[in-house]
Each structure stands twice: as C-alpha cells, then as structure tokens.
N, C-alpha and C positions, 0 to 999 in steps of 0.2 A: 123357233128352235131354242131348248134350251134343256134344261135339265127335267125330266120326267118328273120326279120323286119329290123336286123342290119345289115345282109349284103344287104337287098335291099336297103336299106342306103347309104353304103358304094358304092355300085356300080352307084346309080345315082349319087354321089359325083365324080368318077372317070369315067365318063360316057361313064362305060362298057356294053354291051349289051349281059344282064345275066340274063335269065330269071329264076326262082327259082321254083323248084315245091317242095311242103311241101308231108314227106311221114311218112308213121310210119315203124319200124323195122322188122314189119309181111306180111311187104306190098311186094308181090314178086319181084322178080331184076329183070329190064328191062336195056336196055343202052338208055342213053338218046340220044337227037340228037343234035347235034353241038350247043353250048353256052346255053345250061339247063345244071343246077344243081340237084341234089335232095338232099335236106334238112330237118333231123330230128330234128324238134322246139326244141330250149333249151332254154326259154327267161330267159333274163337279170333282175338284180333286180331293177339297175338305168340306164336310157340314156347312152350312149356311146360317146364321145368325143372323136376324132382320136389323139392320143396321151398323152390321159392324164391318169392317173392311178384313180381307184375310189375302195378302199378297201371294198367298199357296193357290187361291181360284185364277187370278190376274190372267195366267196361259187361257183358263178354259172361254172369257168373255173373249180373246182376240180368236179364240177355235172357233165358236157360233159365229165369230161374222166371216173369219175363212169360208167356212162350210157355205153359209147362207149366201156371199158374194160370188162363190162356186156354181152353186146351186144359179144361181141368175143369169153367169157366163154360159151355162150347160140348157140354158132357157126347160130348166125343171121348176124353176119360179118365176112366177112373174113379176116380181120386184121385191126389196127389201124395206123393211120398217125399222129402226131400230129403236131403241130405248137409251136411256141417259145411259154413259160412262163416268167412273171416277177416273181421270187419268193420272191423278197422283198414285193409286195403289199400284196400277200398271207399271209407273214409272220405280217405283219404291221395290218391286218385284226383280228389277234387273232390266226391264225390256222397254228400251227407249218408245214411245207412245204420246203425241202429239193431240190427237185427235182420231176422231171418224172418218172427215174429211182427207186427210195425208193418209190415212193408214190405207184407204179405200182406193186415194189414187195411184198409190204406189205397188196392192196387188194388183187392180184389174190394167195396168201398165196405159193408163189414161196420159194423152200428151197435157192437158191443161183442164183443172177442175176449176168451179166456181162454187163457195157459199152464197147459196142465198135462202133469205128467208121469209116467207109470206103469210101475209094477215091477208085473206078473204075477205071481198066486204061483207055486212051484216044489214041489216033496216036501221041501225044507229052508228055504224061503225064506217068508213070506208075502208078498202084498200089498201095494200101496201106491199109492193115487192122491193127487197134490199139486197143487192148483192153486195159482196165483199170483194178490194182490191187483193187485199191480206187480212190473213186470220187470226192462225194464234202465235201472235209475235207479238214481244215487249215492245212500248213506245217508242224506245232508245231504237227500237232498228226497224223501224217503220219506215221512214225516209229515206234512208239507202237501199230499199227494197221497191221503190216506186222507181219503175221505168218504162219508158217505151215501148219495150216489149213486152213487159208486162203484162198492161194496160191492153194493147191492141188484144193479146191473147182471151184476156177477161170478158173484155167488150165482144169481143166475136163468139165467144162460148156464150155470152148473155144474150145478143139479140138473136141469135137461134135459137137459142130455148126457147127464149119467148114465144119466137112463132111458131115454133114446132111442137114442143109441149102444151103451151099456153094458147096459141092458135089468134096469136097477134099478128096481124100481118107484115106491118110494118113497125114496128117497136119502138115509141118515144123515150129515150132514156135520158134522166138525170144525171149529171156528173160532178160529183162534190170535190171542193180543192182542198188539199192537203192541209192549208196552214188555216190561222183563223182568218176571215173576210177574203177567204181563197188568194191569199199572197199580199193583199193590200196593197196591189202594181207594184210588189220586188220589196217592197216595207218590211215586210212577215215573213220572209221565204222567194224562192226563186224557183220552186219545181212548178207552181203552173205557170211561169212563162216560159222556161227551159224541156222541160216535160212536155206536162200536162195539156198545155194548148195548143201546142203544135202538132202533139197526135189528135186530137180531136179534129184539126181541121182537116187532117190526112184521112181521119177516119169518114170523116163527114164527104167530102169528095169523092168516096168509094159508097157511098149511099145510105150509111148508117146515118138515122135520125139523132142526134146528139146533142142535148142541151148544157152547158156550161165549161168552164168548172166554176162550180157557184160556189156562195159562204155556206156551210153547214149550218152554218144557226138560223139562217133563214128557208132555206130548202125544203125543209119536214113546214113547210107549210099549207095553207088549201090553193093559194091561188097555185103553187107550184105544181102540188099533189094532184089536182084536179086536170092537171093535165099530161101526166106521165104514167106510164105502163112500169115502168120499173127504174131502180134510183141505183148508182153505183158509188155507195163510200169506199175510202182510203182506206181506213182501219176499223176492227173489230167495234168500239166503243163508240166510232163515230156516228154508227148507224144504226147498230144492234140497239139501244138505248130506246130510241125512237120508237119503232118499231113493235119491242117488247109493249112499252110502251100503249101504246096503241092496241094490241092485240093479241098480251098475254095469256096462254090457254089456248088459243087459236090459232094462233100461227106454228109454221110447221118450216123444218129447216130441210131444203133440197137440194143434192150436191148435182149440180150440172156440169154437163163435160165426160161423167162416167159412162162406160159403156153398158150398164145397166141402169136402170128405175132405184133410186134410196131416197127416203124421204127420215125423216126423225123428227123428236118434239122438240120445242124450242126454250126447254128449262135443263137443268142440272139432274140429278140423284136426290137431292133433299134426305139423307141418311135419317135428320128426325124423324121425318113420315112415314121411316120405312119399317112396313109390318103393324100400323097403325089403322087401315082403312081407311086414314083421312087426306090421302094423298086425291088431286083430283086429273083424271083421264082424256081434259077438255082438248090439249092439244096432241096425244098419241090417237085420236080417236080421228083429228083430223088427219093427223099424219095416215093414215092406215086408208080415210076416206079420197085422199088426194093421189096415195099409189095406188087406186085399184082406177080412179082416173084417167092418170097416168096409161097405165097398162093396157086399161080400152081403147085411148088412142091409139097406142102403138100398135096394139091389135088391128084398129081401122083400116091407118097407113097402110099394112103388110096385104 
C-alpha cells in the first residue's frame, strides 16, 4: 500500500524494471509474475524528494497503515509488513506518534502488545528472540514503569506467541533484571526483589517456564542462549543491542498481542540511502518471509 506514481518514480530513478499494477482490496488474490507489483493507491499530499522529510506527507504514512491494519481486521489481508518510520517528522507535523508498536495497539484496540524481535538461526549464526518489557521510553522513566502487572501481561502475551505462532510447546524464557548484576541482593536496586521476583515465582507456579531475573551482561550468552526459546529485557537498549547485534539484516521486529499478523524490519529509514540503490532489503525481505509464515499457520489452525 502506498502511493502508485511514487514508486513508479522511484523505480525509473533506480532503473528497476517493475512493473505496477494498481488494485483495490476486493479485487481477488492472483500471484503476480516475475517483477509486477500490486499496488493499492494511497496518494501523497506533496511530491516526494528521496531523502528529504516533508511534514505535509506525515497524515499520508499514518493513512497506509490505517488502511492496511483495516484491511487485516476485515481479513482482506493476510497480514501487514511495514517499513521504517521517521517519527520525528510525524511528531513535528502536529500528531503525537510514538511508534508502530503504540500506534497499532491503540487502533486495532489490543488489551496488551509485545515488541519483539528475532534473528533466525543461520549455519553460522544462532538464534535469537527478544522481547521488550518497555519500549520507547526515556531511561529516567523506565523503572517507574516496571510492574507487576506489567510484567505478568508481557510474559503471558510472550509465552503464547511462542507457542502459537512459533509452535513451542512449552516456552523456556529468559528474564533479565532491571539494575546492573540484577539488583546485586538490594545493593543496585530493589525492583527484583520487590517486583521482579516475586512475579516470576507467581508466574512460575501457574506453569510458565521461567528462568531469572538474571544480570544482563551475562545473559546474551551461549551457555544461557543455548538453552532458551525467547529472552525478556526491561528496556529498549537493553536487549535490542544484543540482538541487532547478532543478526543485523535478518532479524525482523514482531508486535505480538495484536489482533492481526505485523511484522517490520529491524533498522530505521537511513535518509542517506534513500533514493540511492545502496540501501540493502536483507531484513524487509525477512520480515515479508516470516508474515506469509505466520499467516499459513493461522491458516492451518482455522
């Protein structure tokens, strides 16, 4: 979904040989054939310039994912992919814009989302699923946002995906503590032993497989790694790091909890690249290979 005219644009500029056919959302599914697109028109409100921001388009990037998270609720799609966001131009435009993540869960009226994000393993690479306690929030208010209820919400949205999406049965998950060396027994912090650990053994009592809350700096290791299905950090930096890390390009960021299929890549916009050809496709390519996934499961299930 997006503007017709702009990627025909874009492709004579990088002089790809992509042909576009324009379709509406009731128009039955065909497969196309080798270098066609199908494109449902979303036009822009000003020109487009490769790399420049214009606060006049800002409405039309939140209209494609209205439309497209529409379109998923109304099951005329079978899931959403999306592409990098700036959210400062969004922001700078008037219309407060967080994320993908919040923006997503607050139309499809989701009780509790999860980020996470995963590296596939490769023949040299292992594994790696990361979920998020919290996302895009400043450090300063990281710790007043860790709670109880939180956490349980998180963790219950995470080991269901697992097995539901991922087809774990039983889900071994990692749990990273807050502070550094996970509180250093009340030294460093007191939310994993006032928190943190007391939900875990709640949680763990109820069946959930649950390992920690462990030090972050030791966690993202192999003896750890080699034995967890999926890891749950505190904050954005604590885990994302890791991870990227690890499996830059490949890895793919999947919001769990919604009531449709979203997957996205796990990079930015990169504005220099943009309209260059030298941008590289390694992680929208899996993101795209993981929702069609995705959607054969669900397909299954039904």
């Amino acid at each position: 979904m997006a503007d017709a005219q702009l990627l025909e644009q874009r492709a004579r500029e990088l002089n790809l040989p992509i042909k576009l056919k324009r379709v509406q959302a009731s128009d039955p599914v065909n497969l196309n054939p080798t270098g066609q697109i199908s494109v449902l028109h979303c036009p822009v409100a000003q020109p487009v310039v490769a790399g420049q921001l214009n606060c006049a388009n800002a409405e039309y990037v939140l209209q494609t994912l209205r439309a497209a998270t529409h379109g998923c609720m109304d099951n005329q799609f079978a899931a959403m992919v999306t592409a990098p966001v700036n959210k400062a131009v969004i922001n700078d435009a008037g219309i407060p814009f967080s994320g993908h993540t919040e923006f997503l869960e607050q139309l499809t009226g989701a009780e509790k989302v999860v980020m996470l994000l995963a590296a596939e393993p490769t023949a040299n690479q292992p594994g790696l699923r990361v979920a998020l306690a919290t996302t895009h929030l400043p450090v300063s208010a990281v710790a007043q946002a860790i709670t109880a209820d939180l956490l349980r919400q998180i963790l219950e949205v995470f080991c269901q995906s697992l097995q539901t999406q991922f087809g774990i049965s039983a889900p071994r998950i990692l749990v990273a503590g807050l502070n550094p060396h996970a509180g250093e027994s009340g030294h460093l912090g007191r939310e994993e032993i006032e928190i943190i650990s007391p939900l875990l053994d709640e949680l763990r009592s109820e069946g959930m497989n649950l390992v920690g809350p462990l030090p972050a700096d030791t966690l993202f290791t192999p003896p750890y790694l080699e034995q967890a299905d999926g890891i749950l950090a505190m904050y954005h930096d604590q885990g994302l790091p890791v991870l990227k890390y690890l499996g830059f390009g490949r890895s793919v960021n999947i919001t769990l909890g919604l009531p449709i299929i979203r997957t996205s890549v796990d990079h930015g916009t990169a504005l220099d690249l943009a309209g260059t050809g030298k941008a590289k496709a390694g992680s929208l390519v899996a993101a795209i290979k993981l929702a069609i996934e995705m959607a054969q499961n669900n397909t299954q299930k039904t």
